[in-house]
C-alpha positions as CSV (number, residue, x, y, z in Angstrom):
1,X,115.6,74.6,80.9
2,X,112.7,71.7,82.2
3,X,110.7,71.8,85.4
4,X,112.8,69.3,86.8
5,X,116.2,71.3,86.6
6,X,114.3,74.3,87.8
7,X,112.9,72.4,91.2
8,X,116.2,71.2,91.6
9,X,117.9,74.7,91.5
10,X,115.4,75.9,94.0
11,X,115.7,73.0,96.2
12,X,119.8,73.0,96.2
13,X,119.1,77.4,96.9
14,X,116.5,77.1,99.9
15,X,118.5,74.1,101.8
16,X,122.3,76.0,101.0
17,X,123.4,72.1,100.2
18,X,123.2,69.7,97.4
19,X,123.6,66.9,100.1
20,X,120.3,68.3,101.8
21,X,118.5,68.6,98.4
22,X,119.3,65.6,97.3
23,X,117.8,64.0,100.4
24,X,114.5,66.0,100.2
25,X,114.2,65.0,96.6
26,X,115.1,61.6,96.7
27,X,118.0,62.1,94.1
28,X,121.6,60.7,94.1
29,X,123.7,63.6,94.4
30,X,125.8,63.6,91.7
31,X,122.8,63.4,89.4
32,X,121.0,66.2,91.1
33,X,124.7,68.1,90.4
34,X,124.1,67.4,86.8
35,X,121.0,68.6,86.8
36,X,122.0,72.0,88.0
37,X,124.7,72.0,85.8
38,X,123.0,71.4,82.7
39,X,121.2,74.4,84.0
40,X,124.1,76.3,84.2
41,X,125.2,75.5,80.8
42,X,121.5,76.1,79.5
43,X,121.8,79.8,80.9
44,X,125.0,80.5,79.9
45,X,126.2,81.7,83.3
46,X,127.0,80.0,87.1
47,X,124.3,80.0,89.3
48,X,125.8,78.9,92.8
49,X,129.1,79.9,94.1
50,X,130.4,76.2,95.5
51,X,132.8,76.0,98.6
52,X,133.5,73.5,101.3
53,X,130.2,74.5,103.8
54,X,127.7,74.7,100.7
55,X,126.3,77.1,98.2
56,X,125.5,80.2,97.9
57,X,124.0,82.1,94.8
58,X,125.6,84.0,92.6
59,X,123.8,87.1,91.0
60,X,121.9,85.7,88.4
61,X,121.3,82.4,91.1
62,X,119.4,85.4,93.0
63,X,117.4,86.3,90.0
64,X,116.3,82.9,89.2
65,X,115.0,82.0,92.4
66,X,112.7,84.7,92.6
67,X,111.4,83.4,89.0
68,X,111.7,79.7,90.0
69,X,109.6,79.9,93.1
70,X,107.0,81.6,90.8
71,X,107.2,79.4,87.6
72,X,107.0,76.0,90.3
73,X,103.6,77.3,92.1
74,X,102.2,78.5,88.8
75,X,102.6,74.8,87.5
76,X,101.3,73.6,91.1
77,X,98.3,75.6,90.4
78,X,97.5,74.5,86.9
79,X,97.8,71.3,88.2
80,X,94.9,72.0,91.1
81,X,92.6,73.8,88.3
82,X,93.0,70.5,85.9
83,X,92.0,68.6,89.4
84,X,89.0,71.3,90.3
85,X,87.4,69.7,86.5
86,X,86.8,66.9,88.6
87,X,85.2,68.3,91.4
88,X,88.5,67.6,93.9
89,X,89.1,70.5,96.4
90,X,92.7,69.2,96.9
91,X,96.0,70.9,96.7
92,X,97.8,74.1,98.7
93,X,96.5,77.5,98.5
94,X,99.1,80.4,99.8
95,X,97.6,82.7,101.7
96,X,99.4,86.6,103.4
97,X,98.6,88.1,106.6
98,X,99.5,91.7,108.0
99,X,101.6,90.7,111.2
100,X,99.3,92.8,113.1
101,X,96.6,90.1,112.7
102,X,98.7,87.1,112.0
103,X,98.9,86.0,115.6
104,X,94.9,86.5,115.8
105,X,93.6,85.1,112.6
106,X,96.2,81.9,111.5
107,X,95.0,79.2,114.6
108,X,91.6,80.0,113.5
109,X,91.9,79.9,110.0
110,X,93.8,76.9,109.2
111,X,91.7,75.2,112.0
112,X,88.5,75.9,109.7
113,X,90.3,75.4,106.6
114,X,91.3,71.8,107.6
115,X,87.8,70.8,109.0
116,X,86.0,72.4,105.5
117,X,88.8,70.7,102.8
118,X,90.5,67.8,104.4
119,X,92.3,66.9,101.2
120,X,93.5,70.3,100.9
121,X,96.6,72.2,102.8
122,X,97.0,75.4,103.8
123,X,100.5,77.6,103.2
124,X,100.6,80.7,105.6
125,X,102.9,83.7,105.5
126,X,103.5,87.1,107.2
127,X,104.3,90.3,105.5
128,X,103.7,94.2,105.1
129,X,100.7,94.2,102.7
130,X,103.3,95.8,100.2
131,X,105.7,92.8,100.3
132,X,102.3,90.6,100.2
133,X,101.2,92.6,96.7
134,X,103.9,91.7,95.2
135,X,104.2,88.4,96.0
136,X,100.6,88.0,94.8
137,X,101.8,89.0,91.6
138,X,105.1,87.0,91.5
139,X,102.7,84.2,91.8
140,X,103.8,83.2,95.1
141,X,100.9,83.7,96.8
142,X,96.9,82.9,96.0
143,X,95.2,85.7,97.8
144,X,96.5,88.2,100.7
145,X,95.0,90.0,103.5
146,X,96.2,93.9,103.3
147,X,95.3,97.5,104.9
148,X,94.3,100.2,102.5
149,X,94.8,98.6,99.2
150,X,94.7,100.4,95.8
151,X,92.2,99.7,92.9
152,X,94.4,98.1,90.2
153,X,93.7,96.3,86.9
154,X,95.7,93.1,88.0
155,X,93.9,92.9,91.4
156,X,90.6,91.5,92.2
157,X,89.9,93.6,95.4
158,X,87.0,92.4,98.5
159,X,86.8,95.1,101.3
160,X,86.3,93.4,104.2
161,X,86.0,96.2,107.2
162,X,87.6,98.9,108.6
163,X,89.7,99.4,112.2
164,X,89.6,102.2,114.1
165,X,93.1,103.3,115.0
166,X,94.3,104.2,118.3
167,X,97.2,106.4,120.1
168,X,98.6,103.3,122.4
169,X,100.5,104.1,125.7
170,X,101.8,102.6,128.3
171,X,99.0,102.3,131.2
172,X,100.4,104.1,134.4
173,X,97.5,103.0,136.5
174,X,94.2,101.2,136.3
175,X,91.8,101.7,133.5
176,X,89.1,99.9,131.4
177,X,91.5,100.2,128.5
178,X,90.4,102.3,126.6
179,X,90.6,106.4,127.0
180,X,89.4,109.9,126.2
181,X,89.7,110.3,122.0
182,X,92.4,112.4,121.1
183,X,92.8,115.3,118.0
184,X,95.5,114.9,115.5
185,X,97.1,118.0,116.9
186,X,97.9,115.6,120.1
187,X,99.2,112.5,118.3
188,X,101.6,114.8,116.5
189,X,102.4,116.4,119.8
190,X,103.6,112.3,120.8
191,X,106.8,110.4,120.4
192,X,105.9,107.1,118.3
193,X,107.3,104.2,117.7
194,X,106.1,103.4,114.0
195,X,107.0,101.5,111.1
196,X,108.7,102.9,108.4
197,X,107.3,103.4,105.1
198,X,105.4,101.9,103.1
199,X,103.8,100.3,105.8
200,X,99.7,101.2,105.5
201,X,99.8,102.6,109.2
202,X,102.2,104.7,108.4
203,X,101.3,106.2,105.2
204,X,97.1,106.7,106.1
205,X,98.7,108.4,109.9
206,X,101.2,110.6,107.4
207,X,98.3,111.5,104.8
208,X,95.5,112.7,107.3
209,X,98.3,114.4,109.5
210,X,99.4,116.5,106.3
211,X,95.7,117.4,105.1
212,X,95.8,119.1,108.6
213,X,98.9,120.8,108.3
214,X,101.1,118.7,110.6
215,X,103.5,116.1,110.5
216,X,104.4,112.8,112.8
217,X,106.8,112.7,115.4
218,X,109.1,110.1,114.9
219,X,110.6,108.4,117.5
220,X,112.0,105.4,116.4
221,X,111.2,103.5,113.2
222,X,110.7,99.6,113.8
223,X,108.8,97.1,111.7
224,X,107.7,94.5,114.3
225,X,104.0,95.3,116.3
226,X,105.2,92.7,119.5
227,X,108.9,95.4,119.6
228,X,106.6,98.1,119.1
229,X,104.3,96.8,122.1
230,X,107.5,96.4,123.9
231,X,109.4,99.7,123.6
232,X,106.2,101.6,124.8
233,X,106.1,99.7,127.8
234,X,109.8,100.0,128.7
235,X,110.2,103.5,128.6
236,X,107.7,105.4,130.3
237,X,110.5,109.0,130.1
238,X,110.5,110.0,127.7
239,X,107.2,108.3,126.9
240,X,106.7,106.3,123.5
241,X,103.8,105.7,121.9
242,X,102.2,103.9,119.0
243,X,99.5,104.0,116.4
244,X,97.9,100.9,116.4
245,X,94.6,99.0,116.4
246,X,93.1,97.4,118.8
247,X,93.6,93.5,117.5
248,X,97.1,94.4,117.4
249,X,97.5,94.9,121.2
250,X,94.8,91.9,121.7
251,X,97.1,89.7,119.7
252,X,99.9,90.7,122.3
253,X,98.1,88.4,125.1
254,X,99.0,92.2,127.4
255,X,96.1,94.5,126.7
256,X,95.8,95.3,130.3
257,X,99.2,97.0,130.4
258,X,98.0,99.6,127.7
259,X,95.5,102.5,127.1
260,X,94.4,102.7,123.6
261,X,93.0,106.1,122.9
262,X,90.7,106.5,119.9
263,X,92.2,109.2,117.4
264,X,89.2,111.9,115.8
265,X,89.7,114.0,112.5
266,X,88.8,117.5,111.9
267,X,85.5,118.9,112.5
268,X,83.3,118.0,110.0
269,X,79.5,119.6,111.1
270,X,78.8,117.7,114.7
271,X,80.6,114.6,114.0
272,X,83.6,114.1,114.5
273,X,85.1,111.0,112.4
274,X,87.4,108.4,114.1
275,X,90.7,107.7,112.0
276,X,90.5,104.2,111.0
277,X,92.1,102.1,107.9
278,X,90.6,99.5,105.4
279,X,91.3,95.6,105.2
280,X,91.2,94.3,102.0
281,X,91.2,90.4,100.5
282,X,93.3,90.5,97.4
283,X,93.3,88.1,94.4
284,X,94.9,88.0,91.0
285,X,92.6,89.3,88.6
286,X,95.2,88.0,85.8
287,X,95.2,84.1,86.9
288,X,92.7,81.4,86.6
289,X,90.9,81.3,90.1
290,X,91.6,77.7,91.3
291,X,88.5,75.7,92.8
292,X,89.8,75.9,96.4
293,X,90.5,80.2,96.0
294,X,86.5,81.4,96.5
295,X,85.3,79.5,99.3
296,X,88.8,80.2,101.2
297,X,88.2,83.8,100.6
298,X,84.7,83.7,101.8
299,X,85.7,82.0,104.9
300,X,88.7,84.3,105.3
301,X,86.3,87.3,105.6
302,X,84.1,85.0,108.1
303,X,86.6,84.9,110.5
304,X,88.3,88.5,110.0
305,X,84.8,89.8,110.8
306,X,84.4,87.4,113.7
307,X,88.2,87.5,115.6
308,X,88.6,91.5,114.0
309,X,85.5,93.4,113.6
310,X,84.6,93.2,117.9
C-alpha cells in the first residue's frame, strides 16, 4: 500500500461515499475507486461493503481505519518536526479533554493558541481519559488532559493540580452553594448517578470507599456530566446525587441550582483530608516531540490552573 491509497480509504470510510470523498479530495471518482481497489487487491481482502446509499466497512475495513488514521497523523507530524528545523511553529497539534472540563477550558484555549501560533491550528477532542490514553498511543492524539493517570514507560506524565470532589445535590432552598463536608459512610449511604467504569471518578470514589470497608450505591450508571447534572435535578424522591467537582457544575452555566458538599476521608490525627483526584498532561514518551507540543503544554497548564484551580 502508498500514502495516497491509504488517505483515500480513510476519506471514502469517514464520508460513507466515494462521491463525497472524491469531492473533498479533488479526485475524479472512478480514479479515487481504483485507488481503493488497488488497495483491496494489495491486502488481499474487501475493505468496504458497496450498495446503492454508500459504503460501509467490512471487518478488516474496521481494522484499517483505526491504523490509517494513525499512520496519516504520524506522517502529518514528521512533516511538522522537518518544518520545526526551520524554526516554523506551523501545523495541527491534537489535543484530549475530560468532558467535565471540556466546556470550561476549549474557548480559552484555542483562543490563546491562535493569538501565540497564528500559522498553527488547533484539533480538539472529548473523551474519558482512558479512551484519550489510547488514542495518545494510536498516534491520534499529541498530548491529553486526564484525572489520575498511571506512571508508564510510554507516557511522559506533567501533574498539573488536584480537585476536590464533592457529593452534588439538588438545592431544595437557598444556599451559598456549598455545604457541611460529608464522611464516606454518608456518600455510600446516597443514591448516585455515576459513570461507569473506567471512568477516573469512578474508580478513585470505588478505591477510597473499599479501604473503608464500604461500597457505592449505584443508582444509575451514565457517562455524560450535563445528564448527570440533569437527573439530580429532576428527581428530588427518591433523591440522586453525584460525585463531581466543582468545574464540572461551573461548566453547567446552573451552579445555583446545586449544593456541592465537600467529601472528607478517615481520621487521620486532627486532619481530616478532603477526597480529591489528580489532573495530568500526557505526552508520548515514544515519539519525537514536535516544535509546537512544549509550549502548548505549558500554556495548557496556564489556563487549567487559571479556569480550574479557583
Amino acid at each position: 500500500m502508498d500514502f495516497k491509497q491509504l488517505n483515500s480509504f480513510v476519506q471514502v470510510a469517514e464520508l460513507g461515499s466515494f462521491t463525497r470523498a472524491s469531492n473533498v479530495l479533488g479526485v475524479a471518482q472512478p480514479a479515487l475507486s481504483r485507488q481503493v481497489r488497488a488497495l483491496e487487491v494489495a491486502l488481499r481482502q474487501p475493505l468496504f461493503d458497496r450498495n446503492g446509499r454508500g459504503v460501509t466497512l467490512t471487518p478488516a475495513g474496521q481494522r484499517l481505519l483505526a491504523h490509517g488514521r494513525g499512520i496519516l497523523q504520524q506522517l502529518e507530524r514528521a512533516r511538522q518536526d522537518l518544518e520545526s528545523l526551520r524554526g516554523v511553529a506551523a501545523g495541527v497539534l491534537s489535543i484530549g479533554l475530560p468532558p467535565s472540563i471540556g466546556r470550561l477550558l476549549t474557548a480559552p484555549l484555542v483562543e490563546a493558541f491562535s493569538q501565540r501560533f497564528p500559522s498553527a491550528a488547533l484539533t480538539m477532542v472529548e473523551g474519558l481519559s482512558t479512551y484519550t490514553l489510547e488514542w495518545l498511543a494510536q498516534g491520534r492524539l499529541d498530548c491529553a488532559v486526564v484525572y489520575n493517570a498511571t506512571p508508564a514507560p510510554a507516557l511522559h506524565l506533567q501533574p498539573v493540580l488536584d480537585e476536590k470532589l464533592y457529593l452534588v445535590s439538588r438545592r431544595a432552598g437557598p444556599g451559598t452553594g456549598l455545604g457541611r463536608p460529608v464522611t464516606l459512610a454518608q456518600v455510600a449511604q446516597h443514591a448516585l448517578v455515576i459513570p461507569s467504569r473506567p471512568h477516573a471518578i469512578r474508580m478513585r470514589l470505588e478505591s477510597v470507599l473499599a479501604e473503608a470497608g464500604l461500597k457505592p450505591h449505584v443508582g444509575l450508571e451514565i457517562e455524560s456530566v450535563p445528564a448527570i447534572l440533569d437527573l439530580v435535578l429532576r428527581h428530588p424522591a427518591p433523591a440522586w446525587h453525584a460525585v463531581l467537582s466543582l468545574n464540572a457544575i461551573r461548566g453547567s452555566g446552573r451552579e445555583a441550582a446545586f449544593v456541592a458538599r465537600p467529601i472528607q476521608l478517615r481520621q487521620q490525627g486532627q486532619q481530616r483530608p478532603a477526597l480529591t483526584t489528580s489532573l495530568w498532561i500526557a505526552t508520548s514518551a515514544l515519539r519525537p516531540r514536535a516544535m509546537l507540543l512544549d509550549p502548548t503544554c505549558e500554556l495548557l497548564a496556564a489556563l487549567l490552573h487559571e479556569h480550574l484551580g479557583r
